[in-house]
C-alpha positions as CSV (number, residue, x, y, z in Angstrom):
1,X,17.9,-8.7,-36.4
2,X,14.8,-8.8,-38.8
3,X,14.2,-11.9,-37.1
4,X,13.7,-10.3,-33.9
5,X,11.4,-7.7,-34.9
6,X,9.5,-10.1,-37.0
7,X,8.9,-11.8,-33.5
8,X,7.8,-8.7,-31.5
9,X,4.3,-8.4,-32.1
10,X,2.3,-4.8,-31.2
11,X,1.4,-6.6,-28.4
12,X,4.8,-7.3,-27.0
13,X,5.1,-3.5,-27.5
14,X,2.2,-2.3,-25.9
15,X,3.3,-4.2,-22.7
16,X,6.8,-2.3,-22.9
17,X,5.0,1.0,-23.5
18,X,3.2,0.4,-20.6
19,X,5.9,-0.6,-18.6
20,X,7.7,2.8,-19.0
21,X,5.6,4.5,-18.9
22,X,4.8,3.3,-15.4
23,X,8.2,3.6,-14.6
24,X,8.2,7.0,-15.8
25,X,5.5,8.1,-13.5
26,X,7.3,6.6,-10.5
27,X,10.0,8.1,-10.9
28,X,8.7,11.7,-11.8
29,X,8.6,13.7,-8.9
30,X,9.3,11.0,-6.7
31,X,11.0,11.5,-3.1
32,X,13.6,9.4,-2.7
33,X,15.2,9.0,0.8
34,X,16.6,5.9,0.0
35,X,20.9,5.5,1.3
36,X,19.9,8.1,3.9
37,X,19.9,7.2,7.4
38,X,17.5,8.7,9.8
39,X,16.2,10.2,7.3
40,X,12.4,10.4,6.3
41,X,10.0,11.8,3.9
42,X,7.8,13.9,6.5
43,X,5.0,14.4,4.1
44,X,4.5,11.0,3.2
45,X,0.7,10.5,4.1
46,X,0.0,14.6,3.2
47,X,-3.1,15.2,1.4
48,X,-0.7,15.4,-1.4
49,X,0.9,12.0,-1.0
50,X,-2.1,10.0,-0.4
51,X,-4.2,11.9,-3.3
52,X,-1.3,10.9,-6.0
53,X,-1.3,7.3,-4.0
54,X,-5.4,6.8,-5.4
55,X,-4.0,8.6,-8.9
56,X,-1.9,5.3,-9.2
57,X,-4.5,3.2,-8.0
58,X,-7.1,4.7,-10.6
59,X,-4.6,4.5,-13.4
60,X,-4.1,0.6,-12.5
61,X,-8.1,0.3,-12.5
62,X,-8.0,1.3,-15.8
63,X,-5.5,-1.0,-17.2
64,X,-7.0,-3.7,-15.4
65,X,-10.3,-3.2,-16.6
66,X,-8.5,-3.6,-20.5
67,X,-6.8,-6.3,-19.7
68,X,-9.9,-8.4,-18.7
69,X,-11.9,-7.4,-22.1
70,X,-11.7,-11.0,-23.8
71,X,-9.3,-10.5,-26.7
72,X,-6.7,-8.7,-25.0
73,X,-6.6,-12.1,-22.3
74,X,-6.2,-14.4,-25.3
75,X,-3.5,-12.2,-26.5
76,X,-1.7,-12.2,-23.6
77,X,-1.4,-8.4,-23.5
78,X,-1.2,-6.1,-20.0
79,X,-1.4,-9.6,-18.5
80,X,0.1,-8.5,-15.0
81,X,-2.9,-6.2,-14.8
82,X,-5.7,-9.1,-14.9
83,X,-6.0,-10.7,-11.8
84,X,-4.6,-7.2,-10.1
85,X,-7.7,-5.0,-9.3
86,X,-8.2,-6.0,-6.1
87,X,-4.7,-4.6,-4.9
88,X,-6.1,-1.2,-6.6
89,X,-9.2,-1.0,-4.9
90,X,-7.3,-1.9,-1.8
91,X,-5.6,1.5,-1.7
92,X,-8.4,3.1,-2.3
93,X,-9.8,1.4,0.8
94,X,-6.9,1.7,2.6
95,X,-7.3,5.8,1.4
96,X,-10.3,6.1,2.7
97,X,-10.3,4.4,6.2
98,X,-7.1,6.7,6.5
99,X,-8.9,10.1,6.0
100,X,-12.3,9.1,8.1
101,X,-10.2,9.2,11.3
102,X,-7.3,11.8,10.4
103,X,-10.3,14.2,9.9
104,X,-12.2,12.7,13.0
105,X,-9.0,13.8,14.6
106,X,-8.7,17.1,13.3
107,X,-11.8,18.5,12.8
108,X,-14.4,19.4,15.1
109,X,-17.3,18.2,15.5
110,X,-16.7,16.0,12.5
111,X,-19.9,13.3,12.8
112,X,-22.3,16.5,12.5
113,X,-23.7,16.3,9.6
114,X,-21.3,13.2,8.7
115,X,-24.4,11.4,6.7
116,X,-25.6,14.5,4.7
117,X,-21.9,15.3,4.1
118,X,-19.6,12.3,3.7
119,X,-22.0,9.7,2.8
120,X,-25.2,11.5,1.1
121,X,-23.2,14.3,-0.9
122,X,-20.0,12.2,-1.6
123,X,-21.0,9.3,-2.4
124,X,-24.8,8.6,-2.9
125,X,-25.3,11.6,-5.5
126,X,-22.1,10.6,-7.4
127,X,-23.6,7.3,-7.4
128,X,-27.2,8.1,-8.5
129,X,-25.7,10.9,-11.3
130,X,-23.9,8.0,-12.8
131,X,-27.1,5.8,-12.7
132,X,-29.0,8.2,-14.4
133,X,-26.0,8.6,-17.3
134,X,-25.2,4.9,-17.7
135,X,-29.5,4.5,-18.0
136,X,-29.2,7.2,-20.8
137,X,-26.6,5.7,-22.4
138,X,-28.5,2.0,-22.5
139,X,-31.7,3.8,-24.1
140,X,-29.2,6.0,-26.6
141,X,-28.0,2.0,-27.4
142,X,-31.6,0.8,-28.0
143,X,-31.5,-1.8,-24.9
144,X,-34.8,-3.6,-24.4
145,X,-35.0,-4.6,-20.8
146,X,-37.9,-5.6,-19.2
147,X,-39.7,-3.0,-17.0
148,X,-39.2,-4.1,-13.5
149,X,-35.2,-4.0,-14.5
150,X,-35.2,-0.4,-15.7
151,X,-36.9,0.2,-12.4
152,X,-34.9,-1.6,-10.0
153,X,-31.8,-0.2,-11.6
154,X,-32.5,3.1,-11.3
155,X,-33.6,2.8,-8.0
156,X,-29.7,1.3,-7.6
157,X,-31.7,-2.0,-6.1
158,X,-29.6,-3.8,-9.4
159,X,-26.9,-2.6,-11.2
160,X,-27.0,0.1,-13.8
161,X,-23.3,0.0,-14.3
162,X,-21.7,-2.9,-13.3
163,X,-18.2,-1.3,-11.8
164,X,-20.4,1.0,-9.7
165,X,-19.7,-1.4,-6.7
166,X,-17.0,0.3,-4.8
167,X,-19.4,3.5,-3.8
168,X,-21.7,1.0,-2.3
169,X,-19.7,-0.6,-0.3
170,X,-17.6,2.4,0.7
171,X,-21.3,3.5,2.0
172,X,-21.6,1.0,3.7
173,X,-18.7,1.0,5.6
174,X,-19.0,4.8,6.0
175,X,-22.4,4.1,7.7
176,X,-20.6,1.6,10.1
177,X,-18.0,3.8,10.9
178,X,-20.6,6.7,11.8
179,X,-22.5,4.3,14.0
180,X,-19.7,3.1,15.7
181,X,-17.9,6.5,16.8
182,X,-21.3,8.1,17.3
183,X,-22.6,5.2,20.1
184,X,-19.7,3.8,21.2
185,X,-17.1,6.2,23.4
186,X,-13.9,3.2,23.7
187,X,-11.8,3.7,20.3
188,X,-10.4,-0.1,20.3
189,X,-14.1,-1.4,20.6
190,X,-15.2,1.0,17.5
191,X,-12.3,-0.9,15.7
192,X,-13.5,-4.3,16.5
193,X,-17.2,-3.7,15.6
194,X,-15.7,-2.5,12.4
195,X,-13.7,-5.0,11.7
196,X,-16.3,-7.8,12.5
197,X,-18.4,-6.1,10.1
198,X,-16.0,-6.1,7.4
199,X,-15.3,-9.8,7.3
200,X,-19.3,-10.3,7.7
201,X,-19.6,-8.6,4.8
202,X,-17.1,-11.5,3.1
203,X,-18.3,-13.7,4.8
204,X,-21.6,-12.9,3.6
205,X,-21.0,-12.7,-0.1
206,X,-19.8,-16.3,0.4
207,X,-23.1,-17.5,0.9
208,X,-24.9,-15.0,-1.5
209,X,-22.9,-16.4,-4.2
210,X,-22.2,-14.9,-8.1
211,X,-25.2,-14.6,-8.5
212,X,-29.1,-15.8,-7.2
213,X,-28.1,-19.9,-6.9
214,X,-30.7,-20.3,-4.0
215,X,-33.5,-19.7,-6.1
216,X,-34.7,-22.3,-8.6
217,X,-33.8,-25.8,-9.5
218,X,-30.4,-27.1,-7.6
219,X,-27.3,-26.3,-9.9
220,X,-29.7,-24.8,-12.7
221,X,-26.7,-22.4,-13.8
222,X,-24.4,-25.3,-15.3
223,X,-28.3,-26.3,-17.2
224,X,-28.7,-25.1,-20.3
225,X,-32.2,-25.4,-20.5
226,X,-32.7,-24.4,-16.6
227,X,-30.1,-21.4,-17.0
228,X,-32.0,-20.7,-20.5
229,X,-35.0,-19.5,-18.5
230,X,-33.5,-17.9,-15.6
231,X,-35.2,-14.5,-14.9
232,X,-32.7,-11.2,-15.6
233,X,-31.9,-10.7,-11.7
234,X,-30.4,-14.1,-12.1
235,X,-27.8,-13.3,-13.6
236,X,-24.1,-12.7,-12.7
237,X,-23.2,-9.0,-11.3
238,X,-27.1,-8.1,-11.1
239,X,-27.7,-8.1,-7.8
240,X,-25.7,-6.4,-5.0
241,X,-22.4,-8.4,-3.2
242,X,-22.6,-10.9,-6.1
243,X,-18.9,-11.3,-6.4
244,X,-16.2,-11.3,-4.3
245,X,-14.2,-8.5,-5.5
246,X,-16.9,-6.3,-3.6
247,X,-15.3,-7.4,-0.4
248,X,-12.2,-9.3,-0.9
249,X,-10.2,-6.2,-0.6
250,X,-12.2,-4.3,1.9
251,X,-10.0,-5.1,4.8
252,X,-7.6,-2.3,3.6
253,X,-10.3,0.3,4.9
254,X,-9.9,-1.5,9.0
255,X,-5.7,-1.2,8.4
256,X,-6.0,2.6,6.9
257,X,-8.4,3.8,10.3
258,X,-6.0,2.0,12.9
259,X,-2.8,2.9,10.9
260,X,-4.5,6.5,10.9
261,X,-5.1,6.6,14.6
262,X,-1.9,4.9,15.6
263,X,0.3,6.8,12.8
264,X,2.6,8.7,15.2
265,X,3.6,6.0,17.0
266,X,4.0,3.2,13.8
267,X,6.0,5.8,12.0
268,X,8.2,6.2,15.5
269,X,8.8,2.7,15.6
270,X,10.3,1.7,12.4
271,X,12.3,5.3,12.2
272,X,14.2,2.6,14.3
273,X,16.2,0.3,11.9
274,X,13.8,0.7,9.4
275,X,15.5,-1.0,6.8
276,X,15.3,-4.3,9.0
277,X,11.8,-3.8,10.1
278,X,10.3,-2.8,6.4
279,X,11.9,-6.1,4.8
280,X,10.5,-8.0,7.5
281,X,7.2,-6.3,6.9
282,X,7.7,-7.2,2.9
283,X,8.4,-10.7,3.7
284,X,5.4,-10.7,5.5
285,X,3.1,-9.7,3.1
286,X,4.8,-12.0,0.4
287,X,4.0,-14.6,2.9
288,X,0.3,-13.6,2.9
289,X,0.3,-13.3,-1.3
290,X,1.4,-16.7,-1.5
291,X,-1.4,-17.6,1.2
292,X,-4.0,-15.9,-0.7
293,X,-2.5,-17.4,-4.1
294,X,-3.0,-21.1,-2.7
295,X,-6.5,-20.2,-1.3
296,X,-7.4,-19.2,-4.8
297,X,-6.1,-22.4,-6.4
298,X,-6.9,-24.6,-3.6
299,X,-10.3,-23.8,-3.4
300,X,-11.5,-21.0,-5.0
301,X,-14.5,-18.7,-5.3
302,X,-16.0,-20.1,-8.2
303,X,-17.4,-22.9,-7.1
304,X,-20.6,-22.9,-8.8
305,X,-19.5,-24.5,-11.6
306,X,-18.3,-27.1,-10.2
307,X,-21.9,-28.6,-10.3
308,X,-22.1,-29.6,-6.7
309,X,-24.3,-26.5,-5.2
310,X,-22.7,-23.0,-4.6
311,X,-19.6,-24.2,-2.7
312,X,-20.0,-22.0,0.3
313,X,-17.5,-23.3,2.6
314,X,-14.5,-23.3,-0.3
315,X,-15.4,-19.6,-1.1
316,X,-15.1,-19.0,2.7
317,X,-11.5,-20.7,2.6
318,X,-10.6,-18.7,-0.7
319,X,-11.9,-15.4,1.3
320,X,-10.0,-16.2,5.0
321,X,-6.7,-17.0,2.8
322,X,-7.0,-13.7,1.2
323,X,-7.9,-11.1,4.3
324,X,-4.3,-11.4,6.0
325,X,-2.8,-10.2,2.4
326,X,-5.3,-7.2,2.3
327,X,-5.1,-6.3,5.6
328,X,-1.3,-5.6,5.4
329,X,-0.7,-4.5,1.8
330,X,-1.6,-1.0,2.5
331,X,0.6,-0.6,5.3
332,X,3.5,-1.9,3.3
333,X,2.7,0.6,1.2
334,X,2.5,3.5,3.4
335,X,5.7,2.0,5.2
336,X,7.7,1.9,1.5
337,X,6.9,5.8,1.1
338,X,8.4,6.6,4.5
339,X,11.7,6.3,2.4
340,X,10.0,6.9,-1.6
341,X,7.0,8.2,-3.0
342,X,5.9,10.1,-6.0
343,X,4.0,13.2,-6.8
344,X,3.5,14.5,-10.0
345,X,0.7,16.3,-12.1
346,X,-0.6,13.0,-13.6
347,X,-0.7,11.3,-10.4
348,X,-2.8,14.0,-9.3
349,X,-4.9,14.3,-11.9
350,X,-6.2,11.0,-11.5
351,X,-6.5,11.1,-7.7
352,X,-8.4,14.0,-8.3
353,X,-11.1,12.5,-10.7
354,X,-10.3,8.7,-9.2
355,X,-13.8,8.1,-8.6
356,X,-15.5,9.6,-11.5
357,X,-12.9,8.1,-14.2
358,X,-13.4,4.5,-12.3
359,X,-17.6,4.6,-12.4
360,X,-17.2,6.1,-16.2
361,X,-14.7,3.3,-17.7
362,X,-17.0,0.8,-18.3
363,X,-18.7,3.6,-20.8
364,X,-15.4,4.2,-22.7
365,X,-14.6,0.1,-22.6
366,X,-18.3,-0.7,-24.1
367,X,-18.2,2.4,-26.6
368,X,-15.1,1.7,-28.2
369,X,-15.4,-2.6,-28.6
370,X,-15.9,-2.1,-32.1
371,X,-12.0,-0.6,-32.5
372,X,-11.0,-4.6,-31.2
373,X,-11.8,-5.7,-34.9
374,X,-9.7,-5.7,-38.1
375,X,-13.3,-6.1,-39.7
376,X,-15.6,-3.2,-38.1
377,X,-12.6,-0.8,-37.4
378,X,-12.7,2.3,-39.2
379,X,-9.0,3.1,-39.5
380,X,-8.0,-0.6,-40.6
381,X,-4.6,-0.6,-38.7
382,X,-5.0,-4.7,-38.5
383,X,-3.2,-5.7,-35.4
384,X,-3.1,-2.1,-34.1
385,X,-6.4,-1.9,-33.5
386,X,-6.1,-3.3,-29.4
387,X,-3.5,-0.7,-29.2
388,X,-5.5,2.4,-30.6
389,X,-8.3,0.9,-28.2
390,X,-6.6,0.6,-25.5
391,X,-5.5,4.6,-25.9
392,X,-8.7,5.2,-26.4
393,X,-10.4,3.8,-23.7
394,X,-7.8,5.6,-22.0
395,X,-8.5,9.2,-23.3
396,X,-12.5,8.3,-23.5
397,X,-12.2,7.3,-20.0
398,X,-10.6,10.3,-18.6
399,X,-13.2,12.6,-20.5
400,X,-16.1,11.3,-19.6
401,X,-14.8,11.0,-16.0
402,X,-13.7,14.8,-16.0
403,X,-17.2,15.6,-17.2
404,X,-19.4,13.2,-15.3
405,X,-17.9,15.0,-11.8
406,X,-18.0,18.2,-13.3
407,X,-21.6,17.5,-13.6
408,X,-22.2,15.8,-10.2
409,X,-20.2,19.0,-8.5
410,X,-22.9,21.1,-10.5
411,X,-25.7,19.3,-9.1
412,X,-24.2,18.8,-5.1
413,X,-24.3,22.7,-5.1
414,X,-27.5,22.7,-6.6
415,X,-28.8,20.8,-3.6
416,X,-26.4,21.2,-0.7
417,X,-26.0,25.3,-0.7
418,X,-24.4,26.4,2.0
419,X,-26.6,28.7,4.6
420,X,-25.8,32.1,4.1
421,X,-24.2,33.7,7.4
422,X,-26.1,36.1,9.6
């Protein structure tokens, strides 16, 4: 027996603990209609449902941001969570198509005012607020950076804060939705201009690279004297669409708008032998992870290195294996909460401050890297130290999430105030 727990490192127990705890949370006010024929969880894509759905989503975005700091991958530890975040961000895309058209459909007159209100308010001030407090942070640090860079990322040209991707795009695509059902009067052609779009946009990525290839010598990156003098917006994750987790997922947002708009008649379909029609569904979509695991292997989208130019048409490959998977992994999803899904007050919580806790974790992971040493840590817990930062970043995260949108709600009344009624 002493043998055994001599061989369970903290590590091995960190993974457990998380494990439970996951389990915990999907089973805590869960709604189970599982055994029970013809019958159906009515509420499953409720305001309720789908806000508890991005609490999930923002808790996984969390964990997978720990598990790709570099000594928790060479330990092995919340290893499931590291190549994950793009099935996250896919709900939240999924999420957000969903709510666009259920509220085009509900509320009138929605496109008045849709800029100011669903794309300026929502999403370009949170944006900006957390511009401005990651640049405070960086001069709190001491961080010299050249002029022209403090500029450009304040302007939000460049990137401030480096996980501060998904409001951009989800602009973006906000914009094109606008557009679309503003101009153009046919429904089905408003889906096919968006969903062009959306694999432009991956398309697109594929040829602007990791980072600015096209400019300079041929293959300077894999150079060290080239890549030595490389200006700062070189550099990997400066520049906009300069990796391909801003796009890979972002066919979630087409399924969650047609889903949306075709909802009453999905859901009437598989009420219908439902049990035959999810798992062929499921098989589906293990189909498509497979197909989007080979792409990866196969080709790949990090084909810079392999010193033969950027490797555009194997990132194209890698990015065409991996839309069928995202297209159809929300709608599993929604389909598997027909019969089960879960609401509880931690579920909520985070899919009330999803946003702000995702844009503010970076903060927490960068604050807290001194806890990842037995040398700099204050408490000197040896091996514990990844566990009490992995809590940490946690708790930080959540904190500075609540009070960063406290803040930003502050300053959206301050400059959106509602007209006063004759």
């Amino acid at each position: 027996m002493a043998e055994i727990f001599k061989g369970m490192t903290v590590w091995s127990v960190l993974d457990q603990v998380v494990f439970y705890l996951y389990l915990i949370l999907f089973i805590w006010g869960g709604s189970n209609k599982f055994g029970r024929k013809l019958e159906f969880n009515d509420d499953f894509t409720s305001l309720d449902a789908m806000k508890s759905l991005r609490g999930f989503a923002a808790m996984g975005v969390i964990l997978h941001h720990i598990s790709q700091e570099e000594v928790f991958q060479k330990s092995g530890v919340l290893s499931p969570f590291v190549n994950a975040g793009a099935y996250f961000v896919a709900i939240f895309f999924f999420c957000s198509g969903y709510g666009l058209i259920k509220s085009l459909n509900t509320k009138e007159n929605y496109l008045k005012g849709f800029i100011r209100n669903r794309i300026v308010k929502t999403i370009v001030v949170p944006f900006y607020v957390n511009v401005i407090i990651y640049g405070i942070l960086l001069l709190i640090s001491g961080a010299k950076l050249p002029k022209e860079r403090w500029v450009a990322n304040f302007l939000g040209i460049t990137m401030m804060n480096e996980y501060a991707w998904f409001p951009i795009v989800l602009a973006v695509l906000y914009l094109v939705f606008y557009l679309s059902f503003r101009f153009i009067k046919n429904r089905p052609a408003c889906f096919a201009v968006i969903f062009v779009f959306i694999i432009a946009l991956g398309i697109g990525f594929c040829y602007n690279g990791h980072f600015a290839w096209w400019y300079g010598d041929p293959n300077w990156w894999v150079k060290p004297q080239l890549a030595s003098r490389a200006l700062w917006w070189q550099a990997q994750k400066a520049l906009w669409f300069s990796g391909e987790w801003w796009v890979n997922s972002a066919p979630a947002f087409f399924t969650g708008l047609v889903f949306a708009n075709f909802e009453k008649e999905i859901t009437g379909f598989f009420r219908k032998l439902y049990a035959l029609k999810f798992h062929i569904v499921l098989i589906i979509t293990m189909v498509f992870y497979k197909l989007s695991a080979f792409g990866q292997m196969k080709f790949g989208y990090w084909t810079e290195f392999a010193g033969k130019g950027p490797g555009i048409e194997e990132k194209i490959k890698t990015y065409l294996c991996q839309v069928p998977l995202f297209l159809l992994l929300g709608f599993t999803i929604v389909l598997f909460m027909m019969k089960y899904h879960v609401s509880n007050p931690v579920s909520r919580f985070f899919g009330k401050y999803s946003l702000h806790t995702y844009l503010m974790n970076l903060a927490a992971l960068t604050v807290l890297r001194f806890l990842q040493t037995d040398n700099t840590s204050p408490i000197k817990a040896g091996r514990y130290d990844l566990l009490v930062y992995a809590l940490g970043v946690i708790i930080l995260t959540v904190l500075l999430g609540v009070g960063e949108q406290k803040l930003t709600e502050l300053i959206q009344k301050l400059l959106f105030k509602k007209k006063a009624k004759a």
